[in-house]
N, CA, C, O and CB atoms as a CASP TS submission, in Angstrom:
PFRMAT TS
TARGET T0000
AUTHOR 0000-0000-0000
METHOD Language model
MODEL 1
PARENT N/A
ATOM      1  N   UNK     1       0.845  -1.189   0.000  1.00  0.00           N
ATOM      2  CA  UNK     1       0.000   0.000   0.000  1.00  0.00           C
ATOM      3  C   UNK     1       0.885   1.247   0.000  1.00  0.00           C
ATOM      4  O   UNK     1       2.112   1.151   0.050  1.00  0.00           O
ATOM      5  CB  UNK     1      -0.958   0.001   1.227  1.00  0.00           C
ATOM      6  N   UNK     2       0.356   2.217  -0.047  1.00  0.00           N
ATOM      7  CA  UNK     2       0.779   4.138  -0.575  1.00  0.00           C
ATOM      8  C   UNK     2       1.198   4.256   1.132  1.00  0.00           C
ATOM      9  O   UNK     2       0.455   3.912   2.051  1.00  0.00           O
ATOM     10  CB  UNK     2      -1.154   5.716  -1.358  1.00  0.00           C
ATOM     11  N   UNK     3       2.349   4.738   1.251  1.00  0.00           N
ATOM     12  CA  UNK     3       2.641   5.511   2.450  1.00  0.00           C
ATOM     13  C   UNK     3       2.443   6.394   2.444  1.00  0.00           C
ATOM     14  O   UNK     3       2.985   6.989   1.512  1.00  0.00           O
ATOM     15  CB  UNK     3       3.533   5.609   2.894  1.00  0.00           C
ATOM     16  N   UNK     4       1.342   7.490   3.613  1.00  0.00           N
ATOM     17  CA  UNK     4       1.139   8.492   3.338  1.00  0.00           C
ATOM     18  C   UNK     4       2.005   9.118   4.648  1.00  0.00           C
ATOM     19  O   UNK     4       2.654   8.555   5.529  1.00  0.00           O
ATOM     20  CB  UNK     4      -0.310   8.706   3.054  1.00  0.00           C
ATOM     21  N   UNK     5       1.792  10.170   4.444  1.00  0.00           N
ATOM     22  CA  UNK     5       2.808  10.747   6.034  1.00  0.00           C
ATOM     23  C   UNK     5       1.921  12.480   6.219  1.00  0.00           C
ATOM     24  O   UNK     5       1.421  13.140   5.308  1.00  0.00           O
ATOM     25  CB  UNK     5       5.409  11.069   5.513  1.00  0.00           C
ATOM     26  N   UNK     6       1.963  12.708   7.203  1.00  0.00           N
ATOM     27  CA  UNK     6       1.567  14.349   7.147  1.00  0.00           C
ATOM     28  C   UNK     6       1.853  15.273   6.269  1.00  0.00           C
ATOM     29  O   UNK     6       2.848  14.872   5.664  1.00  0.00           O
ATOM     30  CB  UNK     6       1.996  14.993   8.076  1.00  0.00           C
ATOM     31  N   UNK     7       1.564  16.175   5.914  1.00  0.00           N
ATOM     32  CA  UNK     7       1.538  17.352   5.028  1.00  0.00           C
ATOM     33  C   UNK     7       1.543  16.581   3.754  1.00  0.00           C
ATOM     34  O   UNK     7       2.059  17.261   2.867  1.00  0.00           O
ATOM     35  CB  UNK     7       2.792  18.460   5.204  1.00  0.00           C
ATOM     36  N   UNK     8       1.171  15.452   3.355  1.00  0.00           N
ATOM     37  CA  UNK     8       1.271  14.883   1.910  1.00  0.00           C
ATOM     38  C   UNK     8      -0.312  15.475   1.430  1.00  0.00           C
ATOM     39  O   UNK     8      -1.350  15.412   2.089  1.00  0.00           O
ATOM     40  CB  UNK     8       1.526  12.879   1.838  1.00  0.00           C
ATOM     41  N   UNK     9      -0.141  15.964   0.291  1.00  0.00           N
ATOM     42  CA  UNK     9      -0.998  16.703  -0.723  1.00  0.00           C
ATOM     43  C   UNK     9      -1.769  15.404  -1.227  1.00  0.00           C
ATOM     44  O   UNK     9      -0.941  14.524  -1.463  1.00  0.00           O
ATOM     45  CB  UNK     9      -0.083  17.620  -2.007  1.00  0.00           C
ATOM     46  N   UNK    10      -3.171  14.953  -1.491  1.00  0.00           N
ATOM     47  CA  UNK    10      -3.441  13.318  -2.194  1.00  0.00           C
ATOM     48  C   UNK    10      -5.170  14.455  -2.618  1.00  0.00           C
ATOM     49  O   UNK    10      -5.408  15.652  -2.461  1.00  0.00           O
ATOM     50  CB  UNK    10      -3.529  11.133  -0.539  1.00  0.00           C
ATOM     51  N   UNK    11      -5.859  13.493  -3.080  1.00  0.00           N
ATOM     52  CA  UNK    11      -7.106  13.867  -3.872  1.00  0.00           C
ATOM     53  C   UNK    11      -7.650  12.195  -4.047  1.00  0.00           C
ATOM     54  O   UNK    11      -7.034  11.195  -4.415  1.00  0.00           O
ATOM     55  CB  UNK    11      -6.710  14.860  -5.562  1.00  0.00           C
ATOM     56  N   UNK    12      -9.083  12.389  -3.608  1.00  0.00           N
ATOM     57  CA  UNK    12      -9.783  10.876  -3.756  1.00  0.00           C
ATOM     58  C   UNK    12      -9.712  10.429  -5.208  1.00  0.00           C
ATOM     59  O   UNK    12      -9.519  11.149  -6.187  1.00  0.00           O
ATOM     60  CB  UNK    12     -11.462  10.857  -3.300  1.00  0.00           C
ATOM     61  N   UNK    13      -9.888   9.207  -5.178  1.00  0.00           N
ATOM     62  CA  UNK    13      -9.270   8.744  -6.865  1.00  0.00           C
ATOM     63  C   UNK    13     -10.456   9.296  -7.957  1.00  0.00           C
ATOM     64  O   UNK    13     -10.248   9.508  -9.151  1.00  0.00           O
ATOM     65  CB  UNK    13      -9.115   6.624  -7.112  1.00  0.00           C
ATOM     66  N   UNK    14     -11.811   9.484  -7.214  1.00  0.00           N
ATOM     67  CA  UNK    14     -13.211   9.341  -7.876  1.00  0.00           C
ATOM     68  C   UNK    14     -12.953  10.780  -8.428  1.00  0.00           C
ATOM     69  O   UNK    14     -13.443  10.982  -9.539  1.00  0.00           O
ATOM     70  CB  UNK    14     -14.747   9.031  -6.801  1.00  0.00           C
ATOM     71  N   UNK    15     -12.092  12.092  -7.705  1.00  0.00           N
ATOM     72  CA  UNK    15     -11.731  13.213  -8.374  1.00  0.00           C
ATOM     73  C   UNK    15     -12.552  14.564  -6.792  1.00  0.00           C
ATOM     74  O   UNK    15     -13.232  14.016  -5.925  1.00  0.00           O
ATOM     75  CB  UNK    15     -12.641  13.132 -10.430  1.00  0.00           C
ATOM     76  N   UNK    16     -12.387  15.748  -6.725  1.00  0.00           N
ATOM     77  CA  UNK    16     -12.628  16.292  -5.832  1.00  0.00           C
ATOM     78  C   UNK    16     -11.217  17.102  -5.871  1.00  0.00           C
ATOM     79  O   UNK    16     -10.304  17.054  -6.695  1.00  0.00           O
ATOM     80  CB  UNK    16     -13.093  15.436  -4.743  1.00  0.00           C
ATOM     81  N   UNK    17     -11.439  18.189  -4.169  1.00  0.00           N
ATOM     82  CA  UNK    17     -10.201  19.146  -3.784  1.00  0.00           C
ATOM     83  C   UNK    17      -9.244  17.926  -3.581  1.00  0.00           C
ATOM     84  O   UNK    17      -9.347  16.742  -3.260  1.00  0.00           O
ATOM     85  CB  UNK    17     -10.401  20.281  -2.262  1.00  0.00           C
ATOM     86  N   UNK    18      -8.044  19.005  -4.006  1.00  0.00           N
ATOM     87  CA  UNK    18      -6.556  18.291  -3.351  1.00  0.00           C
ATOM     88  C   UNK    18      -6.875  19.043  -1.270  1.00  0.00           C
ATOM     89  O   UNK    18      -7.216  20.076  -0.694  1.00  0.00           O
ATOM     90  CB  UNK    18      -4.385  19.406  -4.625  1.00  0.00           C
ATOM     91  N   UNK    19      -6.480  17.716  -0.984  1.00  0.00           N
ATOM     92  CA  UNK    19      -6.653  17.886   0.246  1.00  0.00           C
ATOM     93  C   UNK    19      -5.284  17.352   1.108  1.00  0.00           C
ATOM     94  O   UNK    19      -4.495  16.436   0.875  1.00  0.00           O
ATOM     95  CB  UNK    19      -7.959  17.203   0.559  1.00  0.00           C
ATOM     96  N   UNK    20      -5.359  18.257   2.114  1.00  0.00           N
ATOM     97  CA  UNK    20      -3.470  18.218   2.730  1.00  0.00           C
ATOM     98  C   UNK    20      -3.835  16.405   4.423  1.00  0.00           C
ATOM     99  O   UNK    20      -4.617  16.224   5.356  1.00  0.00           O
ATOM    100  CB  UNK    20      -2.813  21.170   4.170  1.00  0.00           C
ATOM    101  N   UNK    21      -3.199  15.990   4.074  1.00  0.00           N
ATOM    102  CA  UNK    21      -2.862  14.811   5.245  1.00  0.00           C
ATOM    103  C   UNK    21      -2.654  15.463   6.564  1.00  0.00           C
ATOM    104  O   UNK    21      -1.736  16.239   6.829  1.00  0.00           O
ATOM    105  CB  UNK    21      -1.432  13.905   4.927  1.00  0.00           C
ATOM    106  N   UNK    22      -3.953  14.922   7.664  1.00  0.00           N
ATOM    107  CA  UNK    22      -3.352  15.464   8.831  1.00  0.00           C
ATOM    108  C   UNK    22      -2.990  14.068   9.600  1.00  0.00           C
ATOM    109  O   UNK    22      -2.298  14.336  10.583  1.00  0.00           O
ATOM    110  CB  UNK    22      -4.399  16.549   9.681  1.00  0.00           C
ATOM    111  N   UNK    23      -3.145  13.165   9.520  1.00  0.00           N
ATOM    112  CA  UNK    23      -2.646  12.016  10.276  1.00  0.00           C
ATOM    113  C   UNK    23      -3.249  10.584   9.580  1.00  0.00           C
ATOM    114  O   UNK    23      -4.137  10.460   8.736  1.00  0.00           O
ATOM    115  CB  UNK    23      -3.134  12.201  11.902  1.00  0.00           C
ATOM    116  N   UNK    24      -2.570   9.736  10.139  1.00  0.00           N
ATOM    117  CA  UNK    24      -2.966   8.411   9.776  1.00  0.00           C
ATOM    118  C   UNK    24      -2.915   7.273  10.633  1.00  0.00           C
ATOM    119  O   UNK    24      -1.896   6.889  11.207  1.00  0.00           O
ATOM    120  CB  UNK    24      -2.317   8.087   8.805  1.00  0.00           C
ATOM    121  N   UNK    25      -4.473   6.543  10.730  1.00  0.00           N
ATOM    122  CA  UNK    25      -4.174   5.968  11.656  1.00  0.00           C
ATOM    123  C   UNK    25      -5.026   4.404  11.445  1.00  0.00           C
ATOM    124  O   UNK    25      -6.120   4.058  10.999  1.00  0.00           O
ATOM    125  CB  UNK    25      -4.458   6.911  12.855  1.00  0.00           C
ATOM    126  N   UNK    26      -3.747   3.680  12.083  1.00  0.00           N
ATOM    127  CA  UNK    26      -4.507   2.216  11.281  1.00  0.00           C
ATOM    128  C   UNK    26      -5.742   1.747  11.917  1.00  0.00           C
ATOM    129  O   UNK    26      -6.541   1.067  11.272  1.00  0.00           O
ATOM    130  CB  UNK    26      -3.509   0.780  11.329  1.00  0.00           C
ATOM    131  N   UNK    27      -5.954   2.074  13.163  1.00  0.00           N
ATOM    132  CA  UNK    27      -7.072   1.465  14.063  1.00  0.00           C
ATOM    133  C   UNK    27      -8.774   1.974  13.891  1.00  0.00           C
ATOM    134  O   UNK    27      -9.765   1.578  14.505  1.00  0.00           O
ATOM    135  CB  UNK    27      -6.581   1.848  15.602  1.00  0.00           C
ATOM    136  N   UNK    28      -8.655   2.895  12.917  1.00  0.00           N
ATOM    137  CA  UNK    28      -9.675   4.157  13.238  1.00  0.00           C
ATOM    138  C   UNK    28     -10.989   2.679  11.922  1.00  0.00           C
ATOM    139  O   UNK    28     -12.179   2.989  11.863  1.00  0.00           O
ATOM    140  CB  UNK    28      -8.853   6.703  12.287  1.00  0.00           C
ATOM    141  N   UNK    29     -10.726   1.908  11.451  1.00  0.00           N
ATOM    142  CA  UNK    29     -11.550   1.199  10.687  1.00  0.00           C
ATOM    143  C   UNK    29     -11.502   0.094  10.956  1.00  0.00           C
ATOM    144  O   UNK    29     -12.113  -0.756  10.307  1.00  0.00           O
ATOM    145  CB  UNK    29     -11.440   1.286   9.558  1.00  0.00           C
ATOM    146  N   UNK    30     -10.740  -0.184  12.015  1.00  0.00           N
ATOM    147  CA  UNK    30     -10.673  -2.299  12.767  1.00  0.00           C
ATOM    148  C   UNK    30     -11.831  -2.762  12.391  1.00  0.00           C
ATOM    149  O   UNK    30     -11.740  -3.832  11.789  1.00  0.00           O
ATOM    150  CB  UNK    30     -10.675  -2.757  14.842  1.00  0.00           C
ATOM    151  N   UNK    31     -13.029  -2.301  12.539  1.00  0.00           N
ATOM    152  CA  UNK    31     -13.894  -3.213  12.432  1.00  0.00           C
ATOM    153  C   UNK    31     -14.584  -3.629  11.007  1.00  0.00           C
ATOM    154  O   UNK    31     -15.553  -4.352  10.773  1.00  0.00           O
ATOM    155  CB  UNK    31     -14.744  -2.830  13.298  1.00  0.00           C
ATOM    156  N   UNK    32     -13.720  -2.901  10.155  1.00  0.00           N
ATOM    157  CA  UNK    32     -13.869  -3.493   8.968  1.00  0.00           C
ATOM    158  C   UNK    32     -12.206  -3.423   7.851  1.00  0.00           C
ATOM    159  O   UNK    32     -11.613  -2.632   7.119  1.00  0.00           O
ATOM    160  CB  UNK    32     -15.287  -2.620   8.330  1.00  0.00           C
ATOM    161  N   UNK    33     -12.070  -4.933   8.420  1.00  0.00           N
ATOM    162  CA  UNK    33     -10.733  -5.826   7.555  1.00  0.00           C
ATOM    163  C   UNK    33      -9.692  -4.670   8.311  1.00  0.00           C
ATOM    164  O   UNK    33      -8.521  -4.636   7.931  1.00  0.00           O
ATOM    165  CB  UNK    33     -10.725  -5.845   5.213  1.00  0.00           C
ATOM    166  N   UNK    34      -9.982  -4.083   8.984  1.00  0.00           N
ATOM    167  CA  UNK    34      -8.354  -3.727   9.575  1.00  0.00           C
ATOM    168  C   UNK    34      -7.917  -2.708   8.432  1.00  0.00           C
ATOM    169  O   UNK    34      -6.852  -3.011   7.894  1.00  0.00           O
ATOM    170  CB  UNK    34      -7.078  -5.311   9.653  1.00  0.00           C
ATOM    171  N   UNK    35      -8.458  -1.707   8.023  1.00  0.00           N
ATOM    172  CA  UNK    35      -8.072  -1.026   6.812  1.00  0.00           C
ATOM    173  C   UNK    35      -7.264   0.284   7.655  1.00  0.00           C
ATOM    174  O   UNK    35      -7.587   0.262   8.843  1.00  0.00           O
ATOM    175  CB  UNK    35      -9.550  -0.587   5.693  1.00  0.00           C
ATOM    176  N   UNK    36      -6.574   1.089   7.418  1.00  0.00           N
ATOM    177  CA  UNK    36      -5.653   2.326   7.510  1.00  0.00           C
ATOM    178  C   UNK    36      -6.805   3.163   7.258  1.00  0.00           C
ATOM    179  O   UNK    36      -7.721   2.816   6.512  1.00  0.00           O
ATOM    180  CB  UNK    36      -4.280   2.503   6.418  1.00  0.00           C
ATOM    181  N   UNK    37      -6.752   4.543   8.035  1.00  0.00           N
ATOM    182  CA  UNK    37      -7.560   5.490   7.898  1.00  0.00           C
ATOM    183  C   UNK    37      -6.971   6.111   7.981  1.00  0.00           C
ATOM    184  O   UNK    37      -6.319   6.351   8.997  1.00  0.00           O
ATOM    185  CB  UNK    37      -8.433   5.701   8.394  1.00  0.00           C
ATOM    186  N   UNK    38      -6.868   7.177   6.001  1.00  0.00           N
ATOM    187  CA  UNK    38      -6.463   8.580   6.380  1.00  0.00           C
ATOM    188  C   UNK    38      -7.104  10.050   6.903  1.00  0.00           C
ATOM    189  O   UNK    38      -8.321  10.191   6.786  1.00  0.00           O
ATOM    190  CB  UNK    38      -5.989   8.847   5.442  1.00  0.00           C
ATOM    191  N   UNK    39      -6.316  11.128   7.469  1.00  0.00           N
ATOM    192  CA  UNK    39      -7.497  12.315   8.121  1.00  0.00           C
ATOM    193  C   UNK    39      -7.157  13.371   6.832  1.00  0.00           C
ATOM    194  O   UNK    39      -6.137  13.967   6.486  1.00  0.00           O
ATOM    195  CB  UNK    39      -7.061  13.176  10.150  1.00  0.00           C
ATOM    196  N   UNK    40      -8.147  13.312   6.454  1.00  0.00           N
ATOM    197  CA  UNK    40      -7.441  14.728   5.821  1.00  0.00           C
ATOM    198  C   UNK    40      -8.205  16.073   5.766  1.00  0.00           C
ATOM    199  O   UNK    40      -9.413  15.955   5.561  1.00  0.00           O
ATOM    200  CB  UNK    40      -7.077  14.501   4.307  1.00  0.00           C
ATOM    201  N   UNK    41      -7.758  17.248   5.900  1.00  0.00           N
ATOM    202  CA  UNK    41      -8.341  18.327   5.569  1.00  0.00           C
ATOM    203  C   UNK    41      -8.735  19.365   4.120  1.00  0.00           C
ATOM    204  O   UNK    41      -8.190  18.884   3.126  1.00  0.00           O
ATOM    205  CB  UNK    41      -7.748  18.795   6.268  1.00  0.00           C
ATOM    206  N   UNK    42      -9.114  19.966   3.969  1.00  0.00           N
ATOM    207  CA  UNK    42      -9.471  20.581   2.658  1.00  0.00           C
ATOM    208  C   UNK    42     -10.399  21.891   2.759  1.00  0.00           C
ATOM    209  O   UNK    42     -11.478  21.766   3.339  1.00  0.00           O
ATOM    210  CB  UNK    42     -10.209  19.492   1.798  1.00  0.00           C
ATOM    211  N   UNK    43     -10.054  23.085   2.249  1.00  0.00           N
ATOM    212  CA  UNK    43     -11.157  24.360   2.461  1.00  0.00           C
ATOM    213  C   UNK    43     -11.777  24.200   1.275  1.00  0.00           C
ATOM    214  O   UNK    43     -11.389  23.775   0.187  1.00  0.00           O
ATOM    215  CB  UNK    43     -10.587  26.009   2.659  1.00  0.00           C
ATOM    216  N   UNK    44     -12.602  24.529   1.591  1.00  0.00           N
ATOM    217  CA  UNK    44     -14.280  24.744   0.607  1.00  0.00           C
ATOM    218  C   UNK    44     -14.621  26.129   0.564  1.00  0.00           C
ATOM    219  O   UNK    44     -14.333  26.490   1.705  1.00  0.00           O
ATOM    220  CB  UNK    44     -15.838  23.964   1.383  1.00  0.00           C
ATOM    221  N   UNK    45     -15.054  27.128  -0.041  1.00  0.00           N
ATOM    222  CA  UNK    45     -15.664  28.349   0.373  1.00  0.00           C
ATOM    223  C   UNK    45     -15.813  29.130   1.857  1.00  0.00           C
ATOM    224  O   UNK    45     -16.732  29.633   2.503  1.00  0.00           O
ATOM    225  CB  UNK    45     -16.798  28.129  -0.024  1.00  0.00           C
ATOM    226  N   UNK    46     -14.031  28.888   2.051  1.00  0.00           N
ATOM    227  CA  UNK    46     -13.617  29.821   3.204  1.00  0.00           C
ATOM    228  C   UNK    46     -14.015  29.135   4.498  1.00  0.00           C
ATOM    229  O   UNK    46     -14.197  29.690   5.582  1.00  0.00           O
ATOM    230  CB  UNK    46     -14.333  31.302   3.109  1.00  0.00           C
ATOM    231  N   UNK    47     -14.123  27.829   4.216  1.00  0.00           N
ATOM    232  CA  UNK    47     -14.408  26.913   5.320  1.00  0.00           C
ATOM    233  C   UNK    47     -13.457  25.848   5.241  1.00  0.00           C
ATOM    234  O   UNK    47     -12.949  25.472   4.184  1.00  0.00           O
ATOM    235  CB  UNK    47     -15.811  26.369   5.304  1.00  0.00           C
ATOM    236  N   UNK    48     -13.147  25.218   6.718  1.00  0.00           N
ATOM    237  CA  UNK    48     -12.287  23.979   6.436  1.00  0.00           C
ATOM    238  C   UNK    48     -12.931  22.644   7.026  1.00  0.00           C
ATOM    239  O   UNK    48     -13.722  22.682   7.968  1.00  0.00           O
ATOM    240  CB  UNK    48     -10.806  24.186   7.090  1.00  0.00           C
ATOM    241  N   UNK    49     -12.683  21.907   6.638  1.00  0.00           N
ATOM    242  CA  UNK    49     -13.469  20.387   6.476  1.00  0.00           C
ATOM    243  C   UNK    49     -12.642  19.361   6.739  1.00  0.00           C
ATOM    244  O   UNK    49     -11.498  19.568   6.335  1.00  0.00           O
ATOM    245  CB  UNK    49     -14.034  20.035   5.040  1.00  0.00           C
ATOM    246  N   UNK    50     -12.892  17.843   7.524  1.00  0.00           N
ATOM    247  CA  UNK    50     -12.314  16.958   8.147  1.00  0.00           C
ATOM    248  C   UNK    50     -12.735  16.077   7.516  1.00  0.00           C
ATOM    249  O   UNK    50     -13.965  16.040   7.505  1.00  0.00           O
ATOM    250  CB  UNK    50     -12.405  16.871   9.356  1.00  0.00           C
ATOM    251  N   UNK    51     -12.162  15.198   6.872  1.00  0.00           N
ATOM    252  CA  UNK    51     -12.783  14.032   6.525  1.00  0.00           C
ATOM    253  C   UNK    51     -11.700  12.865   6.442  1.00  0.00           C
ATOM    254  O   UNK    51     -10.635  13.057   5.855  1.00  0.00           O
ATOM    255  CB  UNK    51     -13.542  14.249   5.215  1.00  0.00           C
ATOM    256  N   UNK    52     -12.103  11.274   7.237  1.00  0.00           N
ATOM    257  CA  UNK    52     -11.385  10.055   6.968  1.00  0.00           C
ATOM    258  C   UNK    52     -11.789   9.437   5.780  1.00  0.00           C
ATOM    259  O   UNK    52     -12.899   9.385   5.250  1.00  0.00           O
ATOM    260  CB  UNK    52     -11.505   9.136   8.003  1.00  0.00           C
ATOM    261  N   UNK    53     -10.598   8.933   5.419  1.00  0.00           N
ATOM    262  CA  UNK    53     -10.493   7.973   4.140  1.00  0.00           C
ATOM    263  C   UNK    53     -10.008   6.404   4.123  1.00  0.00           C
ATOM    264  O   UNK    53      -8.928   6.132   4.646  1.00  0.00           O
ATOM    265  CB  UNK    53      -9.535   8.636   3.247  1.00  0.00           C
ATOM    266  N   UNK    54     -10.621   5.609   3.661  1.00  0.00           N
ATOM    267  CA  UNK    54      -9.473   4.565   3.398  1.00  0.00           C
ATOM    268  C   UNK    54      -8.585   5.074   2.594  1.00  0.00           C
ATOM    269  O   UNK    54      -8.450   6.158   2.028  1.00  0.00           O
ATOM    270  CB  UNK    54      -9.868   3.295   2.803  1.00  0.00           C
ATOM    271  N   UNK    55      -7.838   3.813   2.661  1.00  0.00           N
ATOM    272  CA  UNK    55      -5.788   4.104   2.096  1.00  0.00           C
ATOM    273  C   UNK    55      -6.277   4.188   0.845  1.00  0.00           C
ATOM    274  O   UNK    55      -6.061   5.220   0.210  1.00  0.00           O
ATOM    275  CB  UNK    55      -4.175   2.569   2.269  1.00  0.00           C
ATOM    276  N   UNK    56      -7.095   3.020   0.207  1.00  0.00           N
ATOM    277  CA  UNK    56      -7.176   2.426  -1.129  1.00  0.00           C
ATOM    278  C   UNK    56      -8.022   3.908  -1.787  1.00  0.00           C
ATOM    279  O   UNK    56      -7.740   4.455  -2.853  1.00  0.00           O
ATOM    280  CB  UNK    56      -8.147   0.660  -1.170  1.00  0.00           C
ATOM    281  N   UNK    57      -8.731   4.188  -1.150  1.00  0.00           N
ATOM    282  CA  UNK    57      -9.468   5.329  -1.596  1.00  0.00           C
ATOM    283  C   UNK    57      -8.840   6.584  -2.482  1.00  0.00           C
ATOM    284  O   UNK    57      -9.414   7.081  -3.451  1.00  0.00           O
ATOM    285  CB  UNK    57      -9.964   5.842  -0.414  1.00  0.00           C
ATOM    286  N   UNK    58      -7.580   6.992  -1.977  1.00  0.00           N
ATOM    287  CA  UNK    58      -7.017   8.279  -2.132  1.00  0.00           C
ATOM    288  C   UNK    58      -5.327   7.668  -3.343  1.00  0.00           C
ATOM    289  O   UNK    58      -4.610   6.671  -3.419  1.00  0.00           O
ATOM    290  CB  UNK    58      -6.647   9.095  -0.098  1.00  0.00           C
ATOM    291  N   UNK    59      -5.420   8.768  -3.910  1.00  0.00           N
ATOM    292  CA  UNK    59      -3.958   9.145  -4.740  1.00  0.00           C
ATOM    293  C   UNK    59      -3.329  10.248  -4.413  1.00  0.00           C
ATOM    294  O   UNK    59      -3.980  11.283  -4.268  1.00  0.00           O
ATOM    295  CB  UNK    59      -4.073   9.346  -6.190  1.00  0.00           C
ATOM    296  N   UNK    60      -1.985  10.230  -4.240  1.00  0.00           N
ATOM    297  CA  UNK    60      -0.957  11.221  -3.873  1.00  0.00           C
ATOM    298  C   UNK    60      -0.817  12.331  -5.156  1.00  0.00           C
ATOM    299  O   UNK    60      -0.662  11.982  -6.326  1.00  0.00           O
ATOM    300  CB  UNK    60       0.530  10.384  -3.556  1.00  0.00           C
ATOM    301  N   UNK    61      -0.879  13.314  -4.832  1.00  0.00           N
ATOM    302  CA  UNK    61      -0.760  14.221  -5.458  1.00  0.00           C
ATOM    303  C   UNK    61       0.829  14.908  -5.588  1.00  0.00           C
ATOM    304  O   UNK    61       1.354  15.232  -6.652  1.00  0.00           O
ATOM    305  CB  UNK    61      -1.733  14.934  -4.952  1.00  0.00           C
ATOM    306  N   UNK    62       1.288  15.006  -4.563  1.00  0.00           N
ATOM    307  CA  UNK    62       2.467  15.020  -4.057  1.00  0.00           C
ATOM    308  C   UNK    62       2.961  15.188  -2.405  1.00  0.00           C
ATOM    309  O   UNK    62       2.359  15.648  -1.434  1.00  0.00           O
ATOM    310  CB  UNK    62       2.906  15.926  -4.775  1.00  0.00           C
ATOM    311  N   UNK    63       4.249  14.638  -2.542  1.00  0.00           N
ATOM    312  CA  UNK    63       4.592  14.258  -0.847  1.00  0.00           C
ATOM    313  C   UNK    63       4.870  16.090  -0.330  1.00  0.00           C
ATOM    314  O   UNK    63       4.996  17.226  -0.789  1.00  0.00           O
ATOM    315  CB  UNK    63       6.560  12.880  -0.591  1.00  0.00           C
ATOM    316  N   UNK    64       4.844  15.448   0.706  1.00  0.00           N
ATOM    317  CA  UNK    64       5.229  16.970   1.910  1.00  0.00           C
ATOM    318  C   UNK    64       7.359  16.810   1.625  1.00  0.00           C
ATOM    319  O   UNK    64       8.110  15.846   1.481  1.00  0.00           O
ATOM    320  CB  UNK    64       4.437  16.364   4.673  1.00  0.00           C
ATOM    321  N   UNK    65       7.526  18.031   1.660  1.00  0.00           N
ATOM    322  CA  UNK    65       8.790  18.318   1.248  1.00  0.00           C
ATOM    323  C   UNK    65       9.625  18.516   2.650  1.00  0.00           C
ATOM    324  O   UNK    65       9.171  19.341   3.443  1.00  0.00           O
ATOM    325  CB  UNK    65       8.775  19.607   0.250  1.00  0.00           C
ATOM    326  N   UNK    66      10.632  17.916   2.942  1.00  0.00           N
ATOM    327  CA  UNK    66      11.134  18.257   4.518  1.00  0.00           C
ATOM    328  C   UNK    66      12.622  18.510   3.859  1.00  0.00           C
ATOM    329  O   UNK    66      13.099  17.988   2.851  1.00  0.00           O
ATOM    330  CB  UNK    66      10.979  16.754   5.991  1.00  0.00           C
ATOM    331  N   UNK    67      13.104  19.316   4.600  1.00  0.00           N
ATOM    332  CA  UNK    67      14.410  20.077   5.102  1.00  0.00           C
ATOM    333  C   UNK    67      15.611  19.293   5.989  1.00  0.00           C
ATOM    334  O   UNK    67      16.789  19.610   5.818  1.00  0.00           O
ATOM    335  CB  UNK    67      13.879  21.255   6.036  1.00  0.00           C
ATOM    336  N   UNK    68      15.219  18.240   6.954  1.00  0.00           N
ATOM    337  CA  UNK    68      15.403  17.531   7.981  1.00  0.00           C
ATOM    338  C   UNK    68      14.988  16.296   7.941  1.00  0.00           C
ATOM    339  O   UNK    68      13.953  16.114   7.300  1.00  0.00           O
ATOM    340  CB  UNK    68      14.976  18.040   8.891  1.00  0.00           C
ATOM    341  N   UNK    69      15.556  15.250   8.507  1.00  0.00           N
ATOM    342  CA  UNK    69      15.218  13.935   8.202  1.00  0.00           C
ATOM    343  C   UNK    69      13.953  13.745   9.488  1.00  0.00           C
ATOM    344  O   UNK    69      14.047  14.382  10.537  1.00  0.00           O
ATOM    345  CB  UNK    69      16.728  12.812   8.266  1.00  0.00           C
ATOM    346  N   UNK    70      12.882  12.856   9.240  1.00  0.00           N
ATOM    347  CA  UNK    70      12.222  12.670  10.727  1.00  0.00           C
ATOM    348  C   UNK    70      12.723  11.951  11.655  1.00  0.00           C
ATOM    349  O   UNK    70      13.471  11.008  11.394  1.00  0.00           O
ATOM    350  CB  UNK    70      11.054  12.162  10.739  1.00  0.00           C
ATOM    351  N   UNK    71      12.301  12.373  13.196  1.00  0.00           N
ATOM    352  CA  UNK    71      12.515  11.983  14.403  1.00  0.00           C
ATOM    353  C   UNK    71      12.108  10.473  14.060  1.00  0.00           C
ATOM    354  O   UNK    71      11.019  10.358  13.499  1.00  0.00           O
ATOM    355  CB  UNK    71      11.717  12.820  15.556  1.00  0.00           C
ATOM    356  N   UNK    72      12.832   9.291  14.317  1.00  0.00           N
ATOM    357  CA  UNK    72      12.554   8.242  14.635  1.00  0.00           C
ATOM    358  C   UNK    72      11.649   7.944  16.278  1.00  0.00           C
ATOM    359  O   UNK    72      11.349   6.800  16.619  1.00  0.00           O
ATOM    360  CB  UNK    72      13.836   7.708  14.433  1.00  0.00           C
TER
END
């Protein structure tokens, strides 16, 4: 599967806003097949919006760009 990581830019495959990654978390769908749930955010008409995704759901648009390697 797509590793997603924070600040990664992705857009649902079906088409919609590019929307920015705020976390990911595998437990948030256990009760169905154990799937990864991404959080992501997105503004709409000066509003901002929360919405989870499955993994399979979403395409990367492009990764978040870092300066610094991450904290292990």
């Amino acid at each position: 599967m797509k590793q997603f990581s924070e600040g990664d830019i992705v857009r649902v495959k079906c088409g919609g806003p590019e929307m920015t990654v705020l976390c990911v978390d595998g437990d948030y769908f256990a009760q169905e097949d154990n799937r990864t749930a991404v959080f992501c955010v997105y503004e709409k008409d000066h509003y901002l919006f929360e919405q989870a995704y499955p993994e399979y759901a979403l395409d990367i648009i492009r990764y978040e760009r870092r300066r610094f390697p991450r904290e292990a």
